[in-house]
C-alpha positions as a Markdown table, in Angstrom:
| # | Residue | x | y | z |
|---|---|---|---|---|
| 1 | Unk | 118.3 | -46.4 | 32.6 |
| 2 | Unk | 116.1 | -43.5 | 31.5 |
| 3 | Unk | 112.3 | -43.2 | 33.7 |
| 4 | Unk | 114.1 | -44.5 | 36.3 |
| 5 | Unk | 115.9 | -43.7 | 39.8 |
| 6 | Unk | 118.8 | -45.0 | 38.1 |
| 7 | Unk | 118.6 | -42.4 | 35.2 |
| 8 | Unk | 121.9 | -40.6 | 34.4 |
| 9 | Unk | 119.5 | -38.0 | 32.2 |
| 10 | Unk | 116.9 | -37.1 | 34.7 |
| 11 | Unk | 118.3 | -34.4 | 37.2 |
| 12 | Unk | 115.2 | -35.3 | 39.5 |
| 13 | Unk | 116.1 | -38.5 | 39.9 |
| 14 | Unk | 120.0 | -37.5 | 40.1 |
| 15 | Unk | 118.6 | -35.1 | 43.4 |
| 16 | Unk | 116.7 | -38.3 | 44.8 |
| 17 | Unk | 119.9 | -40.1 | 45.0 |
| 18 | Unk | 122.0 | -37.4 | 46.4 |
| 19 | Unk | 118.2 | -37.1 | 48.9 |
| 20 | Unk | 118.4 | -40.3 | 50.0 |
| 21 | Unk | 122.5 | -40.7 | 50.7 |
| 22 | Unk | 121.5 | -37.2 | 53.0 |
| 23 | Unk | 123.2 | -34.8 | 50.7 |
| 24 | Unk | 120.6 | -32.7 | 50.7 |
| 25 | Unk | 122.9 | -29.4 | 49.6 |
| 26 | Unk | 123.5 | -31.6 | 46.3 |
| 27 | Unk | 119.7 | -32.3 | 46.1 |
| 28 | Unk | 118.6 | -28.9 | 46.1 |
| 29 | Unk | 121.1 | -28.1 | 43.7 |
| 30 | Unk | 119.3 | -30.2 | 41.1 |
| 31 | Unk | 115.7 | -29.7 | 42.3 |
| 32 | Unk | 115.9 | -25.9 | 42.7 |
| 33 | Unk | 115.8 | -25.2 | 38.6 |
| 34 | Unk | 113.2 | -27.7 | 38.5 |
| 35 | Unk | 110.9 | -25.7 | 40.8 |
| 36 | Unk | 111.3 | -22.9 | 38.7 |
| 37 | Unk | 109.7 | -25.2 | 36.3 |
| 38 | Unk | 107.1 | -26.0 | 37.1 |
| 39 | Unk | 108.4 | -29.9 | 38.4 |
| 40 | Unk | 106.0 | -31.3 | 41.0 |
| 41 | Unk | 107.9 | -33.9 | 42.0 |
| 42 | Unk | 110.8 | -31.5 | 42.9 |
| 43 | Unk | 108.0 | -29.5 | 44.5 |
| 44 | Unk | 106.8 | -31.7 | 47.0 |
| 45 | Unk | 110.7 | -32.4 | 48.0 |
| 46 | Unk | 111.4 | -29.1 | 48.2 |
| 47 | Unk | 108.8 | -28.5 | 50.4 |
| 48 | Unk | 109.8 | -31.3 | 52.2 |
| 49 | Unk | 113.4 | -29.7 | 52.5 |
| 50 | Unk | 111.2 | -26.7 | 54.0 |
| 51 | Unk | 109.4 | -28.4 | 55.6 |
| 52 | Unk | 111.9 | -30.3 | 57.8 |
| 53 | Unk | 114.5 | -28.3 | 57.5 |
| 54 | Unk | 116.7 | -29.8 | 55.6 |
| 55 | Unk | 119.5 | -27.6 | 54.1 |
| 56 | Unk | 116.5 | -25.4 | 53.7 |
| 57 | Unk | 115.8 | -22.9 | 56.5 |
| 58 | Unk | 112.6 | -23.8 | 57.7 |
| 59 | Unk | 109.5 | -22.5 | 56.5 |
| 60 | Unk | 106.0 | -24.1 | 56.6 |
| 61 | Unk | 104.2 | -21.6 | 54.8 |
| 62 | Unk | 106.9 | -22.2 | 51.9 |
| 63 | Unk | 106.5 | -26.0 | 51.8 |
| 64 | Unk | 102.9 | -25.9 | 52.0 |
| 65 | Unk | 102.5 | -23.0 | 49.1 |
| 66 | Unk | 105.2 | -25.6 | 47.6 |
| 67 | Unk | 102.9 | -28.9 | 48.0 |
| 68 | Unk | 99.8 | -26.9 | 47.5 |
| 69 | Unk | 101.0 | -26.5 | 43.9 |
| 70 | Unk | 102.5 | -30.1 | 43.5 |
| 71 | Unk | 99.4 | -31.6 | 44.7 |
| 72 | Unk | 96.8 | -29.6 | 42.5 |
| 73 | Unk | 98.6 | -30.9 | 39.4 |
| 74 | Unk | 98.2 | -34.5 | 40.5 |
| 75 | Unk | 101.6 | -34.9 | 42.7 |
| 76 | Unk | 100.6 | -38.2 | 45.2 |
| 77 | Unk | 102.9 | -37.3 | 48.0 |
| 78 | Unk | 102.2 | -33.6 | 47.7 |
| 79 | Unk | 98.7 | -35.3 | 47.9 |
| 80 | Unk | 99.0 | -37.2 | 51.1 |
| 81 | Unk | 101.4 | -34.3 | 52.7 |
| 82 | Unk | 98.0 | -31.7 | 52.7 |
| 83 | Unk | 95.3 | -34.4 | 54.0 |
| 84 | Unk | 97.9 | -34.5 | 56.6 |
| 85 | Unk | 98.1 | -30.8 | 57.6 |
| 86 | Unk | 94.1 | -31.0 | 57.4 |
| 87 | Unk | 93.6 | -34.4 | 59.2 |
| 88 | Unk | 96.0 | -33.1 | 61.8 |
| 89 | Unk | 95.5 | -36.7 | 64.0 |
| 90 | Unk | 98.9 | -36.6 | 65.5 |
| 91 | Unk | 99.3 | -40.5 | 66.4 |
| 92 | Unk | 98.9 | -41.3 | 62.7 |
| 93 | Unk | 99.8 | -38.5 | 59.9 |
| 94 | Unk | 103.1 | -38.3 | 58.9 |
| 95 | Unk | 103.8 | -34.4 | 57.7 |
| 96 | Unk | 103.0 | -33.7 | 61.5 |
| 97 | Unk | 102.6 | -30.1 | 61.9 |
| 98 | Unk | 101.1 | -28.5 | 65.0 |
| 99 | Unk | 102.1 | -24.5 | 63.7 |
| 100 | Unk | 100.9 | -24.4 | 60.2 |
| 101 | Unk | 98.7 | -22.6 | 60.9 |
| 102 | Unk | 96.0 | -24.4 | 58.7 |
| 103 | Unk | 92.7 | -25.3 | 60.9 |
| 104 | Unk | 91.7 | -29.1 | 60.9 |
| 105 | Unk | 89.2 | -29.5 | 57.7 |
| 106 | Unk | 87.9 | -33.4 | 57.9 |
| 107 | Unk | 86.4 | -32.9 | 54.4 |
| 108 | Unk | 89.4 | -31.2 | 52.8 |
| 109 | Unk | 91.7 | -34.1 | 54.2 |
| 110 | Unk | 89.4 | -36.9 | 53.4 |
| 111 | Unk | 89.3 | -35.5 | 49.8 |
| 112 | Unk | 93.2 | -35.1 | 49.3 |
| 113 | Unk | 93.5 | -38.8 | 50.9 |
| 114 | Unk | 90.8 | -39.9 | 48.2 |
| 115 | Unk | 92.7 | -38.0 | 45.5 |
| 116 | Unk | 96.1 | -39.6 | 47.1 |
| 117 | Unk | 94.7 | -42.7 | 46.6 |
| 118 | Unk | 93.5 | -43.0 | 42.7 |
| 119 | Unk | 97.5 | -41.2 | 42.0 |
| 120 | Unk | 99.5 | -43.8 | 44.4 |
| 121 | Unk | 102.3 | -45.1 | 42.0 |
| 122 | Unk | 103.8 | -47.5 | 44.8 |
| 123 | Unk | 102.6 | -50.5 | 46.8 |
| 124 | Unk | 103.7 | -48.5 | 50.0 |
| 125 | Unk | 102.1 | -45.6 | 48.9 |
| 126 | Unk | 98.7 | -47.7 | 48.0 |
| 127 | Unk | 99.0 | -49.1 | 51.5 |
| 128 | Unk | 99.4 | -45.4 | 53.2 |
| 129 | Unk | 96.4 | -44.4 | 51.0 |
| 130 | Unk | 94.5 | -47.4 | 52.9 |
| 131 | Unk | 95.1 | -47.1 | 56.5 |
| 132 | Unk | 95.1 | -43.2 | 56.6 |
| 133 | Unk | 91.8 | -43.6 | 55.1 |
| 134 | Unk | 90.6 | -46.4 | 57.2 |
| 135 | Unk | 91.7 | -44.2 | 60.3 |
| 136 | Unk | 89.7 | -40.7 | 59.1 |
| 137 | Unk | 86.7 | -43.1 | 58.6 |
| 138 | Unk | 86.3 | -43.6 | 62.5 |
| 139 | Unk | 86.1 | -39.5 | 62.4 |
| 140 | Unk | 84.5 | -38.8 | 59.7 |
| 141 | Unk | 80.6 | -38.1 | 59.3 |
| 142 | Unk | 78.6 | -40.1 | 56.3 |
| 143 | Unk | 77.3 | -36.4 | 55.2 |
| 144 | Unk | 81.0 | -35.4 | 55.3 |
| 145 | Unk | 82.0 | -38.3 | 53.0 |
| 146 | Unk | 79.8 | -37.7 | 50.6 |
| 147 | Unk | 80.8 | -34.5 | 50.5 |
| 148 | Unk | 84.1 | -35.2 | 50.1 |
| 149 | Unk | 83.4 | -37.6 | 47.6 |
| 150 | Unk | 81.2 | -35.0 | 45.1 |
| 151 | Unk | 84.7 | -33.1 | 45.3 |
| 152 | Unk | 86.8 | -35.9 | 44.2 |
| 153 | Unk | 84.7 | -36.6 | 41.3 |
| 154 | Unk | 84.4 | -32.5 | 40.1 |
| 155 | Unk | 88.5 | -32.3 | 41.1 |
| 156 | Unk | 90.5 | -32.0 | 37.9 |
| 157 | Unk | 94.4 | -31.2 | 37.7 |
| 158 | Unk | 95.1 | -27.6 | 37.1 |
| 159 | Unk | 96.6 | -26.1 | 35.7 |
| 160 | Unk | 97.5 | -29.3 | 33.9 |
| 161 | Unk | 98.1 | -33.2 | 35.1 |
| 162 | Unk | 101.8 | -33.0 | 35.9 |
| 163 | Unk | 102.7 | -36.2 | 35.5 |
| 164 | Unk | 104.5 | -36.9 | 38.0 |
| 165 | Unk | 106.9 | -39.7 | 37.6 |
| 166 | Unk | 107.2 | -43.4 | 38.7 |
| 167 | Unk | 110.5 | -44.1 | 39.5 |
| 168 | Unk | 110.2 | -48.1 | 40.1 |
């Protein structure tokens, strides 16, 4: 089923499945060669693999130059990983990392969460996109927001959209 997870022709979605049974040797081996093209979906999961270590040795400043490129062409999840590193609100971020070595930004996270939220492909990732935004609301400033917000409207993909793919 092609433009699917299912898809026998789609070596991303081939490295998802090998991902998710924790082959993660297998998945690499499909999402490397897509790095080196440019793939932002196998960006972000390689960064992941980076990022947590898996099969990959670790290396944060690897997964974020990884994510930092995924999520400027439009990847969600590359998206939501970097208004984590800049939220840095331990009890409710998910890519939880306290040696980054990226200094807490409200403005720069509130405006990746924004961004996070018009690119959400999934219900789960919609809902994400809601209560991490509900919770940087209680920290954020209204002079922040709107600051935040000017940059969402001026932020454009680049180089290009990426199109990252919806696999559901």
């Amino acid at each position: 089923m092609p433009n699917t997870y299912y898809s026998t022709t789609d070596d991303y979605a081939t490295g998802l499945r090998w991902y998710d049974r924790g082959s993660f040797e297998l998945a690499a081996k499909y999402w490397d060669p897509l790095v080196e093209a440019d793939d932002c979906d196998a960006e972000y999961h390689v960064g992941l693999m980076y990022f947590l270590g898996q099969f990959k040795q670790t290396n944060n400043e690897e997964a974020i130059s990884l994510w930092k490129k995924a999520a400027n062409g439009n990847q969600q999840r590359a998206q939501w990983a970097l208004g984590d590193l800049y939220y840095q609100k331990h009890a409710v971020i998910y890519h939880d990392c306290r040696n980054c070595d990226i200094e807490k930004d409200l403005v720069k996270a509130y405006v990746w969460y924004r961004l996070f939220e018009k690119s959400a492909k999934y219900e789960a990732e919609k809902n994400q996109a809601k209560y991490i935004l509900s919770k940087i609301a209680t920290d954020i400033t209204d002079e922040q927001i709107r600051e935040g917000d000017k940059l969402v409207i001026q932020w454009k993909p680049a180089p290009r959209d990426c199109g990252a793919r919806n696999m559901w």
